[in-house]
C-alpha positions as CSV (number, residue, x, y, z in Angstrom):
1,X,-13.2,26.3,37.9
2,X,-10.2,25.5,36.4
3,X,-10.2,21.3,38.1
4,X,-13.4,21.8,36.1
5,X,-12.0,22.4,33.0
6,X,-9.3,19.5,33.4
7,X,-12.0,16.9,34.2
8,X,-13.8,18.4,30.9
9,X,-10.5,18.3,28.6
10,X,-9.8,15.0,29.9
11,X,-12.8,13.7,29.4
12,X,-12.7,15.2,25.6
13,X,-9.8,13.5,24.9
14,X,-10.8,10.5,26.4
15,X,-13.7,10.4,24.2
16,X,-11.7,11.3,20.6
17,X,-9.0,8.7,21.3
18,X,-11.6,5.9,21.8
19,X,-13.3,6.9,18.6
20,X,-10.1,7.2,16.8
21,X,-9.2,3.3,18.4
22,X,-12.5,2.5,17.4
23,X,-12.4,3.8,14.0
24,X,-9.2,2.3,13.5
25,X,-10.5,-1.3,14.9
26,X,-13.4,-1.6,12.6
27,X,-11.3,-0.6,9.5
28,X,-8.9,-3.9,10.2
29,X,-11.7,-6.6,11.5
30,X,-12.8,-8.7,8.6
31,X,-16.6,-7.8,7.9
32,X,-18.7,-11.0,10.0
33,X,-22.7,-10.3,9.3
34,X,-24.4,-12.0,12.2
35,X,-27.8,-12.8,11.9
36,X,-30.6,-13.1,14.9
37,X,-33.9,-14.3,13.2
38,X,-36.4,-14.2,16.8
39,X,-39.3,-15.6,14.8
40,X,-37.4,-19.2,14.9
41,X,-35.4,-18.7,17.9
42,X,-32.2,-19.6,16.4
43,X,-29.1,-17.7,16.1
44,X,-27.2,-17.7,13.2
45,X,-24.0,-16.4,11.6
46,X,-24.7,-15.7,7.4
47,X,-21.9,-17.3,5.6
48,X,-21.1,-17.8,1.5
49,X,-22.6,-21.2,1.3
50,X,-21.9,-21.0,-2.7
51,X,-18.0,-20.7,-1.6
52,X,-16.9,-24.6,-1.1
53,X,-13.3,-24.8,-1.1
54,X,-11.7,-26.8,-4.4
55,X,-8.7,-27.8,-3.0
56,X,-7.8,-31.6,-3.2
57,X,-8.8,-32.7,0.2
58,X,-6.0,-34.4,1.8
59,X,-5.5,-38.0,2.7
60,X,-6.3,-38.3,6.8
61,X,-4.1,-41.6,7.9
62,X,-6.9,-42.8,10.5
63,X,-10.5,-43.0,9.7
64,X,-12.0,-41.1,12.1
65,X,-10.5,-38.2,10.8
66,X,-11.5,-39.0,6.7
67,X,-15.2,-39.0,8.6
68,X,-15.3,-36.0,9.7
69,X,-13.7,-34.5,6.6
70,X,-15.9,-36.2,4.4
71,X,-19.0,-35.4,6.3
72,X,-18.3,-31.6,6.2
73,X,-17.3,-31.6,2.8
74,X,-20.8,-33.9,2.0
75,X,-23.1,-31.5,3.8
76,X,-21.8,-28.7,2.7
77,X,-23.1,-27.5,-0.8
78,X,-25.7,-25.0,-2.4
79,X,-27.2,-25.6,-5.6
80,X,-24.7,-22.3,-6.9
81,X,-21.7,-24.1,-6.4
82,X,-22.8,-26.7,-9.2
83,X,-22.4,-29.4,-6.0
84,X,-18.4,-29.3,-6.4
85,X,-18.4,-30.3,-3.1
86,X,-19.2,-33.8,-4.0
87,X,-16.1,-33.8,-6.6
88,X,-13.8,-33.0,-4.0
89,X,-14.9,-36.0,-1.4
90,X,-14.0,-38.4,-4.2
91,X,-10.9,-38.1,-3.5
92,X,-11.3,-39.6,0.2
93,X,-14.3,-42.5,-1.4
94,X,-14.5,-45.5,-2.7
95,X,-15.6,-46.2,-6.6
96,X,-18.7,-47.5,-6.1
97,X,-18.9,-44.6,-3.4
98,X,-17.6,-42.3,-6.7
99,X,-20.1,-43.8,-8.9
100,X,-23.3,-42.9,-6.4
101,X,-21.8,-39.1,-6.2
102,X,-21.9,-39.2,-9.9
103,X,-25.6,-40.4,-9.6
104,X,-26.3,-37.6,-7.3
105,X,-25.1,-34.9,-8.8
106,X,-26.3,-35.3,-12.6
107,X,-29.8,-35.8,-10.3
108,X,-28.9,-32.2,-8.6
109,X,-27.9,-30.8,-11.7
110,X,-30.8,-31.6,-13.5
111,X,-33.0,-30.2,-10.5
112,X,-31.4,-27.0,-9.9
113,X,-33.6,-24.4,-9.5
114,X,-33.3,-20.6,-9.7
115,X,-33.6,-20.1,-5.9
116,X,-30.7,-19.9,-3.7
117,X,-30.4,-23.2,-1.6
118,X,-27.5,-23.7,0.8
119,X,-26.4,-26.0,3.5
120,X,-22.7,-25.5,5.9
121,X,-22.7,-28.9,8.0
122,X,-20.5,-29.4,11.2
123,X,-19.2,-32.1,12.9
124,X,-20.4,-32.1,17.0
125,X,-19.0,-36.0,17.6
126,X,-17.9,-38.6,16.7
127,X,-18.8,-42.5,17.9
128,X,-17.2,-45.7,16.7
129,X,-19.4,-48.6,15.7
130,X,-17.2,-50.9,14.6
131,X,-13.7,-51.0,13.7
132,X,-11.2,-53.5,12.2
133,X,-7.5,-53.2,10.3
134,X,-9.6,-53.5,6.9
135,X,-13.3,-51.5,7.6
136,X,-14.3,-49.1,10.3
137,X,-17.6,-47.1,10.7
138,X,-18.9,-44.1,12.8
139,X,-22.0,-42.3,13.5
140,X,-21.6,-38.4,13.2
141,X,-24.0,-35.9,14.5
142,X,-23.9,-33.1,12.8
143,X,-25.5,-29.3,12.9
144,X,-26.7,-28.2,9.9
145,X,-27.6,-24.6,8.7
146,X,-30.3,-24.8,5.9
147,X,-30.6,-21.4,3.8
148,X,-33.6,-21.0,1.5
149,X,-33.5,-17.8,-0.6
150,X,-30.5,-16.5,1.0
151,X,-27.4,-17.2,2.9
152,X,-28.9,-15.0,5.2
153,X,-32.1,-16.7,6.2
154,X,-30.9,-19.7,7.8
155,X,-32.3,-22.9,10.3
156,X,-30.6,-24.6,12.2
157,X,-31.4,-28.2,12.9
158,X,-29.2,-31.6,14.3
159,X,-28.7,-34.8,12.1
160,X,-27.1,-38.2,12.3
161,X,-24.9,-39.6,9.6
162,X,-23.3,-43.2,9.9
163,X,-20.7,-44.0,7.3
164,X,-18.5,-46.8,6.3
165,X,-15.0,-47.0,5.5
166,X,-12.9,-49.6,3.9
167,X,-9.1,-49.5,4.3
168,X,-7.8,-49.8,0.7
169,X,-4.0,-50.5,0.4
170,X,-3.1,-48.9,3.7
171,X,-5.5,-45.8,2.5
172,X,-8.8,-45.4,4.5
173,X,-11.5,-44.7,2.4
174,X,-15.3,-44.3,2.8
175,X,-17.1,-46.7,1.2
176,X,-20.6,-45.3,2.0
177,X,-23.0,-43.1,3.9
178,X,-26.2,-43.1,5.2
179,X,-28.3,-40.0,7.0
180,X,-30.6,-40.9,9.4
């Protein structure tokens, strides 16, 4: 009787200290929602999509690199975050590229509606077209994660993006972009 009651008391305490670790564990861990939506098969994690950062995006040396930062930054909006996403990539674009931005977003702007729309866009690769000391040019794939109505209730799908740099006074700098 009494290994009994060790194995029992042991056990107890066994039990109390993985709940108190446990307790302790989820108190620390940043909150992370993830989101399994079976009726489309695809697995998502829900993010802020209205939360694109505002800092000055900073000046990549090679071109492959302003790419994929430009890329992100260009796919990433939701019709919340009054497209601010597009201010910051001027920073990394051209002027005409700057003037087709401006196009775009008194066009999104003018069009925003009341709905939450979202997209967070990720660079998979990578592939050089063509490449020169003055102009250089990539195609990206990219996965995208649409939200209509909420952050929540994401899709996921894949999409090509080719764009074109032009090295300005030793600065690379995309000159345009077009999704395929």
């Amino acid at each position: 009787m009494e290994r009994r009651h060790k194995i029992e008391i042991g056990a107890a305490i066994f039990i109390i200290l993985a709940l108190v670790l446990l307790i302790l564990w989820l108190l620390r861990a940043p909150a992370q929602n993830t989101v399994i939506d079976n009726g489309s098969a695809d697995i998502t994690e829900e993010t802020d999509l209205t939360d694109v950062t505002t800092n000055d995006v900073p000046q990549p040396a090679d071109p492959d690199t302003v790419s994929r930062v430009f890329v992100e930054r260009l796919g990433s909006f939701s019709n919340q975050g009054d497209f601010e996403n597009l201010e910051v990539i001027k920073d990394i674009s051209t002027q005409s590229l700057k003037n087709k931005l401006d196009a775009i977003i008194a066009d999104a702007l003018r069009e925003k509606e009341g709905a939450y729309y979202g997209v967070s866009t990720y660079v998979i690769s990578i592939k050089e077209l063509t490449s020169s000391d003055t102009e250089a040019s990539y195609n990206i794939t990219t996965q995208r994660q649409e939200a209509i109505g909420s952050p929540g209730n994401a899709t996921v799908k894949y999409q090509d993006i080719v764009v074109y740099l032009t090295n300005i006074s030793e600065e690379w700098l995309v000159n345009d972009f077009t999704w395929k």
